[in-house]
Structures are given as structure tokens and as C-alpha cells.
C-alpha positions in Angstrom: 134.7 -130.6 -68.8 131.0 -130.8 -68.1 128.6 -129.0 -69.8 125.4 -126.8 -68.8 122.3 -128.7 -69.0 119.5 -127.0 -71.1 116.0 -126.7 -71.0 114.1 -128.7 -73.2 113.9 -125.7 -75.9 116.1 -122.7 -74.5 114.2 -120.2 -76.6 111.3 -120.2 -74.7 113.0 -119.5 -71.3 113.1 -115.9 -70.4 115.2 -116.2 -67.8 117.8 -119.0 -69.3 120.2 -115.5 -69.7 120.6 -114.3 -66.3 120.2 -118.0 -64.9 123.6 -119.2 -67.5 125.6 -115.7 -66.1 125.6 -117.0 -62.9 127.7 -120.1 -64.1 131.0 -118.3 -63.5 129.9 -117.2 -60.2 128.9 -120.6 -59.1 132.1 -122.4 -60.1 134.1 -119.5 -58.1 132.2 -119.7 -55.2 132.2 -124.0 -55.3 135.9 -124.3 -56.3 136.7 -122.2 -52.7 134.2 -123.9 -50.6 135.9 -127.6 -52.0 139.3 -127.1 -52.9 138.7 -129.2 -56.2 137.8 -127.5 -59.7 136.6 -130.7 -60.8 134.2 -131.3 -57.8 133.3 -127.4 -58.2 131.9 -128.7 -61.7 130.4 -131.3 -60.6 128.6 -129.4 -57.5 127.1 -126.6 -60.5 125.9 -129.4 -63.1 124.0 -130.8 -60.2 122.6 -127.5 -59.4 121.6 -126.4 -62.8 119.7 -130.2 -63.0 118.2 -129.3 -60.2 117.0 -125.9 -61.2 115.5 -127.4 -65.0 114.1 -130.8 -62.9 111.4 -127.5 -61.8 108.6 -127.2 -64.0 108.3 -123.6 -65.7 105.9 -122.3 -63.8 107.6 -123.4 -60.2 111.0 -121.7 -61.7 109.0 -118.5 -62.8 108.1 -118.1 -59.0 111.8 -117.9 -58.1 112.1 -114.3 -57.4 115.8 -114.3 -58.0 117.4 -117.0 -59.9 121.3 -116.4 -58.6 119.8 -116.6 -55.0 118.7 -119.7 -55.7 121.4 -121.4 -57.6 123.6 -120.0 -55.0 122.0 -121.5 -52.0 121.6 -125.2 -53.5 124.9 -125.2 -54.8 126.5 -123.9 -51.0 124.3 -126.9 -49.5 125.2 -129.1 -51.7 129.0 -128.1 -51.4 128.2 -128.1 -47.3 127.2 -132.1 -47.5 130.5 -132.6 -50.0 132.7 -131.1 -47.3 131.5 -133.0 -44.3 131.7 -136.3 -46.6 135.2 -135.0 -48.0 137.1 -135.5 -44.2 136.1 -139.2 -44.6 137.3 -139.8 -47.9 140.3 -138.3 -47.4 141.2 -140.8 -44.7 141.5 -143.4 -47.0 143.2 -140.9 -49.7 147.7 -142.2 -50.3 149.4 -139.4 -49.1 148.8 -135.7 -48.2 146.1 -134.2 -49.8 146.7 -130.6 -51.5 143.9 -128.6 -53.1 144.0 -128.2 -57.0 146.0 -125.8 -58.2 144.8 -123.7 -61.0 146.3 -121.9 -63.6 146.4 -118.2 -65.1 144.9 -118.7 -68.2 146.2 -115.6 -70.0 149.3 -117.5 -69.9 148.6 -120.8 -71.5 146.8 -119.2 -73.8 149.1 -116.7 -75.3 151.0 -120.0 -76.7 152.3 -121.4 -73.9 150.3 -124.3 -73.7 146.8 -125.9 -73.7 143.7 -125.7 -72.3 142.7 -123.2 -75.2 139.2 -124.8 -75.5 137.8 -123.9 -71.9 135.3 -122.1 -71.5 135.6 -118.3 -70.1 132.4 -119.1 -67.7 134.5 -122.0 -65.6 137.5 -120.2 -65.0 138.4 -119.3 -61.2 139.2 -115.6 -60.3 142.8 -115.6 -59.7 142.9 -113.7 -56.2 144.2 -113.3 -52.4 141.3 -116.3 -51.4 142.5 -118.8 -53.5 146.1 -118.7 -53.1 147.6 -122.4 -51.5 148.3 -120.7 -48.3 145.0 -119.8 -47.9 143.2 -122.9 -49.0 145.5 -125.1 -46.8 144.6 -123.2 -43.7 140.5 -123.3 -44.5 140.9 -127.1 -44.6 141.5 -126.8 -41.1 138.4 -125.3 -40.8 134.8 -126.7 -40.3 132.5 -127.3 -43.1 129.7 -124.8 -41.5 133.2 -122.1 -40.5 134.4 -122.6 -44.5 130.8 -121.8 -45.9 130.1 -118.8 -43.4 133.4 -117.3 -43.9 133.8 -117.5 -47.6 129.8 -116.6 -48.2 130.1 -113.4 -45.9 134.1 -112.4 -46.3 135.0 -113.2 -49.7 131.3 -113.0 -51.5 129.4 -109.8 -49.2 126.7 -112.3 -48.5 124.8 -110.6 -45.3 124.8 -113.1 -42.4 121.1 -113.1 -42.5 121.3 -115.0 -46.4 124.6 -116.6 -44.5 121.6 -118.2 -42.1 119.0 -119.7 -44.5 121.9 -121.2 -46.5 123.6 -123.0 -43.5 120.3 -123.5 -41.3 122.0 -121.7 -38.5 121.2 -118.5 -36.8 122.6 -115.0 -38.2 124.4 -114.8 -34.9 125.6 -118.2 -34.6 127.2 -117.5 -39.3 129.1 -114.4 -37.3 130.4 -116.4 -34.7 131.8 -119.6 -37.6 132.9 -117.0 -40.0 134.9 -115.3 -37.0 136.3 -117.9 -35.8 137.7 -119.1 -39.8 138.9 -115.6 -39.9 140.8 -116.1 -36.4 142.9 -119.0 -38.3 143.6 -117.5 -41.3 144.9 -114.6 -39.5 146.7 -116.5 -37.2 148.6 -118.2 -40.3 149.8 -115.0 -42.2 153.3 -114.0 -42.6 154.6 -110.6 -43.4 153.5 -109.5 -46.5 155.8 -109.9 -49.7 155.1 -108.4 -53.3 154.1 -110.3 -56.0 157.5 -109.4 -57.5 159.3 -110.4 -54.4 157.9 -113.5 -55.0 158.7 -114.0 -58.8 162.6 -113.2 -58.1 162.4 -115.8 -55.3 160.6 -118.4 -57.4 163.2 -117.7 -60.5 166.1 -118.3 -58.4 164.5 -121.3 -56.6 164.3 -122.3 -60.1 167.4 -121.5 -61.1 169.1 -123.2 -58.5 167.4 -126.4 -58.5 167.8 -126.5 -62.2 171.8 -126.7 -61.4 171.5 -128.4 -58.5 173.4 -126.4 -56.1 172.2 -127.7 -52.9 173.8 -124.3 -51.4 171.6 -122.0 -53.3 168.2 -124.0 -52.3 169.5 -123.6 -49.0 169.7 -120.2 -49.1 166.3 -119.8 -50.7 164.5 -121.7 -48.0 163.7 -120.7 -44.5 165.3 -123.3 -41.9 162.0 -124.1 -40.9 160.4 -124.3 -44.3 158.0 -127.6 -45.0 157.2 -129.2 -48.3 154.3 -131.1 -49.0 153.5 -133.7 -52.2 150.7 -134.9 -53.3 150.4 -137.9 -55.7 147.3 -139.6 -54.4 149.2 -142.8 -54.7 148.7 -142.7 -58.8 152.5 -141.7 -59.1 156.1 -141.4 -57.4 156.1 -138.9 -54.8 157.2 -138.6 -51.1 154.2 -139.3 -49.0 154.9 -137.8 -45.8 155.8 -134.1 -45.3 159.7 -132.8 -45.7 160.4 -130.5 -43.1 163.4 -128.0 -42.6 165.2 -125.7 -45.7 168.6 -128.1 -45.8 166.3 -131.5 -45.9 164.0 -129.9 -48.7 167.2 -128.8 -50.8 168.6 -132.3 -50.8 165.7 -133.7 -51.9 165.2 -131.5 -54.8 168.4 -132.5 -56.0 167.8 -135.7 -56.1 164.6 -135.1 -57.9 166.8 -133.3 -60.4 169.0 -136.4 -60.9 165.6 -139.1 -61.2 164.1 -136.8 -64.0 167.1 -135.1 -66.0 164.1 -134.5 -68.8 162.6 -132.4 -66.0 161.8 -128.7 -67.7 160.6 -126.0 -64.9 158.5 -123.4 -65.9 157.8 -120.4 -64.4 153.5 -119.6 -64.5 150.9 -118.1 -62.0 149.9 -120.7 -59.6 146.9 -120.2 -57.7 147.4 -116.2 -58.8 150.9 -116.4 -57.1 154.4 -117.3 -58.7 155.1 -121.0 -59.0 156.4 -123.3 -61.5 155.3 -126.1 -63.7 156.9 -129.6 -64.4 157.0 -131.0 -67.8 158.6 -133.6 -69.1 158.4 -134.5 -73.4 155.4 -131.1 -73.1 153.1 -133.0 -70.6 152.6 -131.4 -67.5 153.8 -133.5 -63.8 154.1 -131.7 -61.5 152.5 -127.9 -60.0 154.6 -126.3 -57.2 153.0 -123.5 -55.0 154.9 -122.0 -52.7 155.1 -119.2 -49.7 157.6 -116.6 -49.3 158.2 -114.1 -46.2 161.3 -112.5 -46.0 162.5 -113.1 -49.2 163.0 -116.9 -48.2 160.7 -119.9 -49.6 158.1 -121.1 -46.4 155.9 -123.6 -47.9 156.0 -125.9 -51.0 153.0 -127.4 -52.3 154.0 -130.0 -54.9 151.0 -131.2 -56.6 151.9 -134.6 -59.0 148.2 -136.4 -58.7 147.8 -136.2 -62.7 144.1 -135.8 -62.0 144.1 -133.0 -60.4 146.2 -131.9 -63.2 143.8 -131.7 -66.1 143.9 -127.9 -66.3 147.7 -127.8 -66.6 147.7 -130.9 -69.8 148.8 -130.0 -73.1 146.7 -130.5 -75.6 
């Protein structure tokens, strides 16, 4: 976990309070635009060494401080995601985002993570469920930054402007045409409850392998993606249709008998954890409409895992 960098003597910095309350903000607004907690750390330890690299007197002229961390840290997070489609080329495998986890739970004795700090937890919300950040990576770097700046934060398009170095009216038009896709992608809407039954009998059946159950549970046309990065065993290429994903989960089942499933908020929707001898393997996210499993996002690349480790 990376830490906030300090001024030379913290005491003597009037505005080190309001500047160290926008942390949270900053790591929400980063871990959207990227996908990646750990990037989103990255992006706001670079931002705060750029905001103490000032002198004192050229940060005292900052009118607001937030403003400003918020605009480096969107451009910086603009240059990471037109880099990102490139490196991804090269990346083994599909690439999922990183899940996160409902801290609440782990910390009520569940498991780890006990030691991070409140100010780089994510909001768990509606915009940064997996559904949601799959279909923004088909988005554009300058459609991801409009859209989640002026939908998601209330930035006005004018700030939207001077932070992408476009036009007011030309923000409207990217964060429209995001919008148009995410839209587009939506399914009926199911309950958070709907979706914890489903999950627990997803569970249930692939815990006792009854390939007719996980049938059941998934819509014909359901897909299920993995992503190992190459560091572990996974299936690299996309499963697609209900019976094909049932038969691989029981196969699963029989390759890691030490398997244990846990259900746990993933992404601020119902999933389920992998761990085998208390370490966690695996994150599944999933998608529900009509009562029937959609999507499955299995995530098994152990770094983007480091949120889920037991300590």
C-alpha cells in the first residue's frame, strides 16, 4: 500500500487538512477512470508529489486545492488509459478489472486486510459494479473521463473542458456517447437479494457438482470470462453458453477438491471468493437478469488479488 507523501514539516502547512481529505476522493475517482486499485494508487501518490514538488508560496496561490488535485490526477489517469490499450495487447489472456471488496466484511473477522487505511477504500456503488466497468473499457479514454467526471462525480462540463482540453460541447457529446453504451448493455433490473439467492445456489450447486443445477442457474447464452494474466492456471479464452460453463465448473471442482467458496460483496454486488488452505484464488463477479446467471467474471491474477489476501 503506498503512502501519502508529506511536506517537509506538516505543521507548518495550513492547508495539509483539506489537501489529505481529498485522498479518498482521489483514489475513487482514479480506481473508475483505470479499472486497477493499484494503478489508482499509484496515479494519487504521483499527484500528491506533484502538488509538494510546488514551493509554498506557488501552492498557497491554488485557490482550491481538490480542484487541483482532481485535475492532475484525471490527466494523468487520461495518459495511463491511452497507454493501457497497448499494454494490454501483450497482457496472457482476457483482462478483467480489479475487483474489490466490501470491507465491512473482512473486517468483522472474516479475513484480512484489517490494516488499510479508511482513506483508500473505493465506494461500493452502481458505477463500479463488473458490468459496468467491462462496458466502459469499450469506451475511449477522452468518453471514460467525460462520463465518469460529469455522470458519476457532478463535475459541470465546463471543469469537464479544462481537464480533458476539449470544448464544453465536444465533454457533452463523449460523455453521451459512453452513456449510449452503458445503456445499451443493461438488463432488467434484479434486487440485490435476487442476486444473493442466485449467487448461493450457484454456489451451492457447484459445490456438489450437479452439472443440472449450474445449468439451471445460467442463461443459455451466458459467457464466462478468466483472468490469470498468465501468472496461474486459467482458461484463456472466453466460455460461452450456460451448459459449456456448467461443465467446466465441474471440472474445476474436481482439479481443486480443497476449493472453499465464499459468499462476499464483490464490486458492491454478490459474488464469491476462492480459498484454498485461507489464501484467497480466485474473485467471481457475476450478472443476473431474470433470476438466471449472465456474466462471470473470474478474476485468478494473484496480483490483482492483494485486497482479497489473508493476512
Amino acid at each position: 500500500m503506498t503512502t501519502q507523501p508529506k511536506p517537509p514539516d506538516d505543521r507548518l502547512d495550513p492547508s495539509l487538512s483539506a489537501v489529505v481529505g481529498e485522498r479518498r476522493q482521489l483514489i475513487n475517482l482514479a480506481y473508475r477512470f483505470l479499472g486497477s486499485l493499484a494503478d489508482a494508487e499509484d496515479v494519487v501518490q504521483e499527484t500528491y508529489s506533484r502538488w509538494y514538488a510546488m514551493s509554498t508560496h506557488q501552492r498557497e496561490a491554488i485557490a482550491s486545492p481538490g480542484g487541483w488535485l482532481t485535475t492532475v490526477a484525471s490527466r494523468i489517469c487520461l495518459d495511463l488509459l491511452g497507454s493501457a490499450r497497448v499494454r494490454r495487447e501483450s497482457y496472457v489472456g482476457e483482462w478483467i478489472p480489479e475487483p474489490v471488496p466490501d470491507h465491512t466484511e473482512w473486517l468483522n473477522g472474516r479475513s484480512a486486510d484489517v490494516s488499510a487505511d479508511p482513506a483508500d477504500r473505493v465506494t461500493l456503488d452502481e458505477t463500479i459494479n463488473m458490468a459496468f466497468l467491462v462496458v466502459l473499457e469499450s469506451t475511449t479514454p477522452a468518453e471514460r473521463v467525460a462520463f465518469i467526471l460529469h455522470d458519476v462525480f457532478r463535475y459541470p462540463f465546463a471543469e469537464v473542458a479544462e481537464i480533458v482540453g476539449r470544448t464544453p460541447a465536444a465533454c457533452r457529446q463523449l460523455a453521451s456517447s459512453a452513456r449510449r453504451r452503458i445503456l445499451a448493455s443493461q438488463t432488467g433490473a434484479t434486487s440485490t437479494a435476487q442476486r444473493a439467492v442466485v449467487v448461493r445456489d450457484f454456489k451451492e450447486a457447484w459445490e456438489a457438482k450437479d452439472i443440472d443445477a449450474l445449468i439451471a442457474l445460467l442463461d443459455p447464452d451466458a459467457t464466462a470470462i478468466a483472468d490469470s494474466g498468465g501468472l496461474v492456471r486459467a482458461h484463456l479464452l472466453p466460455i460461452s453458453g450456460g451448459e459449456q460453463i456448467a461443465r467446466y465448473a465441474v471440472e474445476v471442482a474436481g482439479m481443486a477438491p480443497d476449493l472453499m467458496l465464499l459468499e462476499r460483496t464483490v464490486n458492491g454486488q454478490p459474488g464469491l471468493v476462492g480459498q484454498i488452505a485461507g489464501v484467497t484464488v480466485l474473485v467471481l463477479a457475476v450478472d443476473v437478469a431474470d433470476e438466471r446467471i449472465t456474466h462471470i467474471w473470474a478474476v485468478r491474477n494473484p496480483e490483482k488479488l492483494r485486497s482479497w489476501t489473508v493476512g
